[in-house]
C-alpha positions in Angstrom: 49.9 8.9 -17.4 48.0 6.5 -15.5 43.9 7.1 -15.7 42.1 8.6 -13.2 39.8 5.9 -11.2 36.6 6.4 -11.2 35.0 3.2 -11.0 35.2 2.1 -7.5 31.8 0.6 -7.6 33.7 -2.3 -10.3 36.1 -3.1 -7.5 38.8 -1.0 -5.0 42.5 -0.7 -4.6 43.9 -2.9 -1.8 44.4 -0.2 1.1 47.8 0.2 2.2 47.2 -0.9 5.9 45.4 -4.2 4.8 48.5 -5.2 2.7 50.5 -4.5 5.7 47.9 -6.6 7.8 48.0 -9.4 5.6 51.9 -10.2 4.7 52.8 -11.5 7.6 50.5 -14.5 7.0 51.4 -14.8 3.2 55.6 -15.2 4.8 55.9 -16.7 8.1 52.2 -17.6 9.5 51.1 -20.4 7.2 49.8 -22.4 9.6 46.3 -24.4 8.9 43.9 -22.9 11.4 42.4 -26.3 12.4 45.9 -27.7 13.1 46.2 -28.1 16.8 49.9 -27.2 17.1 51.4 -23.5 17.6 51.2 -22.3 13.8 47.6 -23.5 13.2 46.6 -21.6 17.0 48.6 -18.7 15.3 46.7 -18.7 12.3 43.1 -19.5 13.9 43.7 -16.6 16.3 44.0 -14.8 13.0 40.7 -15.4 11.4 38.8 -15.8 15.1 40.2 -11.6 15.8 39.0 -10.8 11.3 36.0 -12.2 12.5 34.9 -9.9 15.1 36.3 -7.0 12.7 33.6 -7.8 10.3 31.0 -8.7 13.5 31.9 -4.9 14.3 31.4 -3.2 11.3 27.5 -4.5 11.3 26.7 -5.0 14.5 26.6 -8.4 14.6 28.3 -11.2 16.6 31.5 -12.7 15.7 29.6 -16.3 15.8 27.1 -15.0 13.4 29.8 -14.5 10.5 30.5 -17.2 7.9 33.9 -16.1 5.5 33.4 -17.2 2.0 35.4 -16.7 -1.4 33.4 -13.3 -2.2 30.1 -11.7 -2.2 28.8 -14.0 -5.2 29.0 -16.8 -2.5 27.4 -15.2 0.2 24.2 -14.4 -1.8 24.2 -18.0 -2.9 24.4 -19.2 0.3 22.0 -17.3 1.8 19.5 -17.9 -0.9 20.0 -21.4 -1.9 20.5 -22.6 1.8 17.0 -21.2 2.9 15.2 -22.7 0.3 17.0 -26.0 0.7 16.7 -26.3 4.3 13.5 -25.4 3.9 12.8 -28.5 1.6 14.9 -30.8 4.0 13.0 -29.7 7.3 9.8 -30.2 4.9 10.2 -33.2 3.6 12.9 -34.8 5.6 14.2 -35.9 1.7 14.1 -33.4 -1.0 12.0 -35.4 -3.8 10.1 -34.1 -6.9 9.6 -30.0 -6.9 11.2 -28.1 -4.5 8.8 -26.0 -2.4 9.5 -22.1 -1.5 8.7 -18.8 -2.4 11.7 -15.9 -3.0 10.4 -12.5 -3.1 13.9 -10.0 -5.3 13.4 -7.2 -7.5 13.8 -6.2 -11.0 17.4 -4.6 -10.2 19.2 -7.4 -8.4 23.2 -8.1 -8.9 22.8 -11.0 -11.0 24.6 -12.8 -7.9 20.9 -12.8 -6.7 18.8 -13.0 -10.1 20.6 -15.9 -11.2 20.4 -18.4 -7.9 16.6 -17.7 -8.0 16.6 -18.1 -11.3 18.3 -21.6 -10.9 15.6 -22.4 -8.3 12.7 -21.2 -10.1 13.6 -24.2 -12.4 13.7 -26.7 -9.7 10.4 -25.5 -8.8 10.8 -22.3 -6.4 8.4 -19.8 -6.9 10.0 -16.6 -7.5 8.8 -12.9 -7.7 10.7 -10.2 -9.6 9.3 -7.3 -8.2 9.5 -3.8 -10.0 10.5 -0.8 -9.5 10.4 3.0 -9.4 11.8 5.3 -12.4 14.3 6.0 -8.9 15.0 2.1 -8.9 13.0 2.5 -5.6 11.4 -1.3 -4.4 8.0 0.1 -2.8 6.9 -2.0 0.7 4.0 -2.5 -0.3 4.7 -4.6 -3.2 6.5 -6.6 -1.0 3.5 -7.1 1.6 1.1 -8.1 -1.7 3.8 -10.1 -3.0 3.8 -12.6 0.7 4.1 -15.2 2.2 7.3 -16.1 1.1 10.5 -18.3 2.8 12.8 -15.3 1.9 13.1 -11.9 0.5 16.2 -10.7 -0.9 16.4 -6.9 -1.8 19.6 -5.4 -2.3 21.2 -2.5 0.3 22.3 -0.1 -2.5 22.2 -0.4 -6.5 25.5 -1.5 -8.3 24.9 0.9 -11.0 22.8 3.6 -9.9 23.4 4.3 -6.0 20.0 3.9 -5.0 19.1 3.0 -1.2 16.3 0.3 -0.6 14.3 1.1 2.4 15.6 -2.3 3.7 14.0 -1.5 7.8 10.8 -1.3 6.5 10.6 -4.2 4.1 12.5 -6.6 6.5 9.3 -5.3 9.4 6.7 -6.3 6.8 8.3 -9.7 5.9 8.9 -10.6 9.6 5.4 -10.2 10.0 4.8 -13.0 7.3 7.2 -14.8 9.0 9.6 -14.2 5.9 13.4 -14.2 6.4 15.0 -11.5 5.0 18.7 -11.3 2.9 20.0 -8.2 1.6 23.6 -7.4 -0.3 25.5 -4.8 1.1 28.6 -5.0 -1.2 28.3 -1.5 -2.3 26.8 0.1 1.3 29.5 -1.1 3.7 32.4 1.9 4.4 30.3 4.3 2.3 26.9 4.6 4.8 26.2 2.8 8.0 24.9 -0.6 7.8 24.0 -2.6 11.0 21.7 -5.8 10.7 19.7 -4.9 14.0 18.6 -1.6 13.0 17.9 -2.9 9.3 16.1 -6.4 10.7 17.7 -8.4 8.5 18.5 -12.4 9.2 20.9 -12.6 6.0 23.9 -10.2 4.8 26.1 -11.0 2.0 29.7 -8.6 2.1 32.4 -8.8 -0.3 35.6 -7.7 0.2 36.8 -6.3 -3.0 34.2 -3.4 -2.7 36.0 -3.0 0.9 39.2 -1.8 -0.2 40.3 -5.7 0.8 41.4 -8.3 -2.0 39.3 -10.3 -4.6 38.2 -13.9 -3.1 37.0 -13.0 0.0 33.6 -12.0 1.7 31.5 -12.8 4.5 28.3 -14.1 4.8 26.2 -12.8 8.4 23.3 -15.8 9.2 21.4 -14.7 12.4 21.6 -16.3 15.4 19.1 -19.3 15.1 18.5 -19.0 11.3 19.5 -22.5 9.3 21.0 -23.1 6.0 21.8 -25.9 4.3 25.9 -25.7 3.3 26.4 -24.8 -0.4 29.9 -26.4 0.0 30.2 -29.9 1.4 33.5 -31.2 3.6 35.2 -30.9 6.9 33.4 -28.6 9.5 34.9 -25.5 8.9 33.5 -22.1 9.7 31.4 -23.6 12.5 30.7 -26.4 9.8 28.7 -23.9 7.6 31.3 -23.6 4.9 34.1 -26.5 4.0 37.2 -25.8 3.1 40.4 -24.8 5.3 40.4 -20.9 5.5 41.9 -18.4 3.1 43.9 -16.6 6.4 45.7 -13.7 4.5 42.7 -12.7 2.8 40.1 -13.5 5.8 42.9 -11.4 7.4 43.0 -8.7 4.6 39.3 -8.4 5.4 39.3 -8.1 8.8 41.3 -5.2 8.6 39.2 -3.5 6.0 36.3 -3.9 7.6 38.2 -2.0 10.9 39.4 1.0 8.9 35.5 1.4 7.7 34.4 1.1 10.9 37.0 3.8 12.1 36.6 6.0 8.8 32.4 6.7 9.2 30.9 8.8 9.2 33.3 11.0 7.9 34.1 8.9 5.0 30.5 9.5 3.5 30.8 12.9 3.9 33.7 12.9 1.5 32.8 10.9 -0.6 29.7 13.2 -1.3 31.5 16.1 -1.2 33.6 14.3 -4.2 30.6 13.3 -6.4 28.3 16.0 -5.8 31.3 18.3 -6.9 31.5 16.1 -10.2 28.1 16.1 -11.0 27.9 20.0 -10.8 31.1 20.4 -12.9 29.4 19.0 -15.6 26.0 19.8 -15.2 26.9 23.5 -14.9 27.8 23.3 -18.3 25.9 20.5 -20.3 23.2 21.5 -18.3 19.5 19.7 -19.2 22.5 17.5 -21.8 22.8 15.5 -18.7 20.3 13.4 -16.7 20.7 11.6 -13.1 20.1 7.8 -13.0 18.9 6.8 -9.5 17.4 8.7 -6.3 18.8 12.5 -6.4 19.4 11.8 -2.7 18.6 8.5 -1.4 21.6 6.5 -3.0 25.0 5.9 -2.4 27.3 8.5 -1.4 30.1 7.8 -4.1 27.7 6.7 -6.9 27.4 9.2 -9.8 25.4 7.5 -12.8 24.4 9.9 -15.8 22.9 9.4 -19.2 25.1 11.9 -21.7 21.9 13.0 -23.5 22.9 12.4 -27.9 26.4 9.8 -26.7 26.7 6.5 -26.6 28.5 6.0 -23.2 30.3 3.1 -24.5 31.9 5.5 -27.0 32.5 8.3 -24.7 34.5 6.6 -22.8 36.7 5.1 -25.8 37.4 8.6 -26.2 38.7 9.4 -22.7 41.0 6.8 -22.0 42.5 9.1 -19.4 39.4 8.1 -17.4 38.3 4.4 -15.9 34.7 4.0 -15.5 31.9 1.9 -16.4 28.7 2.1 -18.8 26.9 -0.4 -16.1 27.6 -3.2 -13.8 31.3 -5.0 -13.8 30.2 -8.1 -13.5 28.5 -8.1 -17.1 30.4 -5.1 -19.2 31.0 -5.5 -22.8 27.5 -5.3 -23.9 26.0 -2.4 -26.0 22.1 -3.1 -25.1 21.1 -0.7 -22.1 21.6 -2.0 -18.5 18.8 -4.0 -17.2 18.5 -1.7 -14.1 18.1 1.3 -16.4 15.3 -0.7 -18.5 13.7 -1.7 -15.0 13.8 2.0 -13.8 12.0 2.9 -17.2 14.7 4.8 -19.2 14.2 5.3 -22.8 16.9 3.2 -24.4 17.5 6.5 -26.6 18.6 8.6 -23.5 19.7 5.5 -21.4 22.5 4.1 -24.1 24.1 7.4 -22.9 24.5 6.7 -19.4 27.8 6.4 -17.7 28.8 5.0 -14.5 31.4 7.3 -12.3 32.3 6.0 -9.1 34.8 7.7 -6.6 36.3 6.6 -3.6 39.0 6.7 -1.0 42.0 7.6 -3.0 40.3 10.0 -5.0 41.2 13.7 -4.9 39.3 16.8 -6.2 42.2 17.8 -8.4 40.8 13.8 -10.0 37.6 14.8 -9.8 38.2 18.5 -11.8 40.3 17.4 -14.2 37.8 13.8 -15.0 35.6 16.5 -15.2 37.2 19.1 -17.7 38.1 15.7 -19.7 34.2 14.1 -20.0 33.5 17.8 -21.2 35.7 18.1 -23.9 34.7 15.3 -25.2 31.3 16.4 -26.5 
């Protein structure tokens, strides 16, 4: 029998409809979109319309989106590329210590904490700021904490769910003339993210948390904010990113970002519905035995993270194979310490090593959801 998924914050299924979106441009349109002839304006038309699909989804303008291999890029390029146009504008040539302040907190994907941590050894100051037994960032640590050349706070926690108040940290950086990046990997088709109401000059998307493929993302740069390229070449993508255009996937994207445009806000409703039914399933009989990571309301709407009090939730979930999840963030599984976010939050390691990340998402159902539920319990 094939496990129920609950681990859609890891990465999601292709959606039928992007498939179907993308094929044709895997058979027949293989054109190179800079080629001047009928297949490359066939494939450029392609990526110029996936464009303003992703534009849409976050209010932005189609000129204002750079495609990259995946989120992991995005957040690079949006962090390293402040700092180092920063130093070029500076200096006109970069020598000695690089100048430049980054303002992240404690709970950052490591797509984040590890390019400022690359840059803190070139000479970039960087602040970790902390946060909140909610994983909350709190303004005003942020307005202590400047001047700065960027902030970069995360949309929504990985692991936990939890919502930043992005608005109100972008309005305090803007008046210390700080740009402002956030990651909306996990937001994006779950809650409503546009960068004019949040204020932000840098978004990193990527599309394997889109229900698009793996290798793909998008990187939105305000009009009139500059970044030095992370990748060097021909002048593709406006001549902000080299390298000739993945058009299936850019493709695949484009669509994805359509159907979560079409599918709020009804999608988050669900998806609430989904988790909250879950988390009462097994709360209703564990009762105080289980504890909520994260903000009880202000998180993500799919995001269900729990600490399985006298469990290790490595070993609980050896012991229910029939269910995927996670005991922390995908992108660095496998170890038994407790999750960084949890230590940052302030969880006792004795309660935390129980935590468990279950994640739901388009395809799941409630029958899923019951029967995930009548399975975690059993297990006890």
């Amino acid at each position: 029998m094939t496990p129920i998924y609950l681990d859609y914050n890891a990465t999601t299924p292709l959606d039928p409809a992007v498939v179907d979106a993308m094929l044709p441009y895997l058979r027949e349109h293989f054109g190179n979109p800079s080629s001047a002839h009928a297949f490359g304006k066939t494939a450029h038309q392609a990526v110029d319309q996936a464009r303003a699909l992703a534009a849409a989804l976050i209010g932005a303008q189609p000129d204002e989106i750079i495609f990259t291999s995946g989120g992991t890029e995005a957040s690079n390029h949006a962090i390293k590329g402040t700092v180092f146009v920063q130093a070029q504008s500076l200096l006109g040539k970069w020598f000695g210590r690089l100048k430049g302040h980054i303002i992240t907190s404690a709970i950052e994907h490591p797509a984040t904490l590890q390019p400022c941590e690359f840059l803190r050894r070139l000479g970039c100051k960087i602040t970790i700021l902390p946060v909140d037994r909610f994983g909350l960032v709190d303004p005003k640590a942020v307005r202590k904490a400047l001047p700065a050349t960027l902030v970069s706070i995360m949309h929504s926690n990985n692991e936990v769910g939890t919502l930043q108040p992005i608005r109100e940290i972008a309005r305090i950086a803007k008046e210390h003339g700080a740009l402002v990046h956030t990651d909306v990997a996990q937001s994006v088709g779950k809650v409503p993210v546009d960068v004019n109401d949040l204020g932000v000059d840098l978004l990193s998307i990527a599309g394997h948390k889109v229900y698009a493929p793996k290798g793909v993302g998008a990187l939105y740069v305000r009009t009139g904010v500059k970044l030095e390229r992370l990748i060097h070449g021909a002048g593709h993508e406006g001549g902000q990113r080299a390298g000739t255009e993945n058009v299936p996937y850019i493709v695949g994207l484009g669509k994805a970002c359509a159907i979560a445009r079409q599918s709020l806000p009804q999608a988050t409703e669900r998806l609430r519905h989904l988790r909250d039914r879950l988390f009462q399933k097994l709360q209703s009989s564990l009762g105080d035995k289980i504890v909520l990571n994260g903000h009880p309301e202000r998180r993500l709407p799919n995001t269900l993270n729990v600490n399985f009090a006298g469990q290790v939730g490595a070993d609980l979930l050896q012991k229910v194979p029939q269910i995927a999840a996670s005991t922390g963030s995908a992108c660095h599984e496998g170890q038994m310490s407790q999750s960084p976010v949890l230590c940052a939050m302030g969880v006792p390691p004795d309660i935390g090593k129980g935590a468990v990340r279950l994640t739901v998402g388009r395809f799941t159902t409630e029958e899923e959801v019951d029967r995930a539920a009548d399975i975690l319990l059993k297990a006890q």
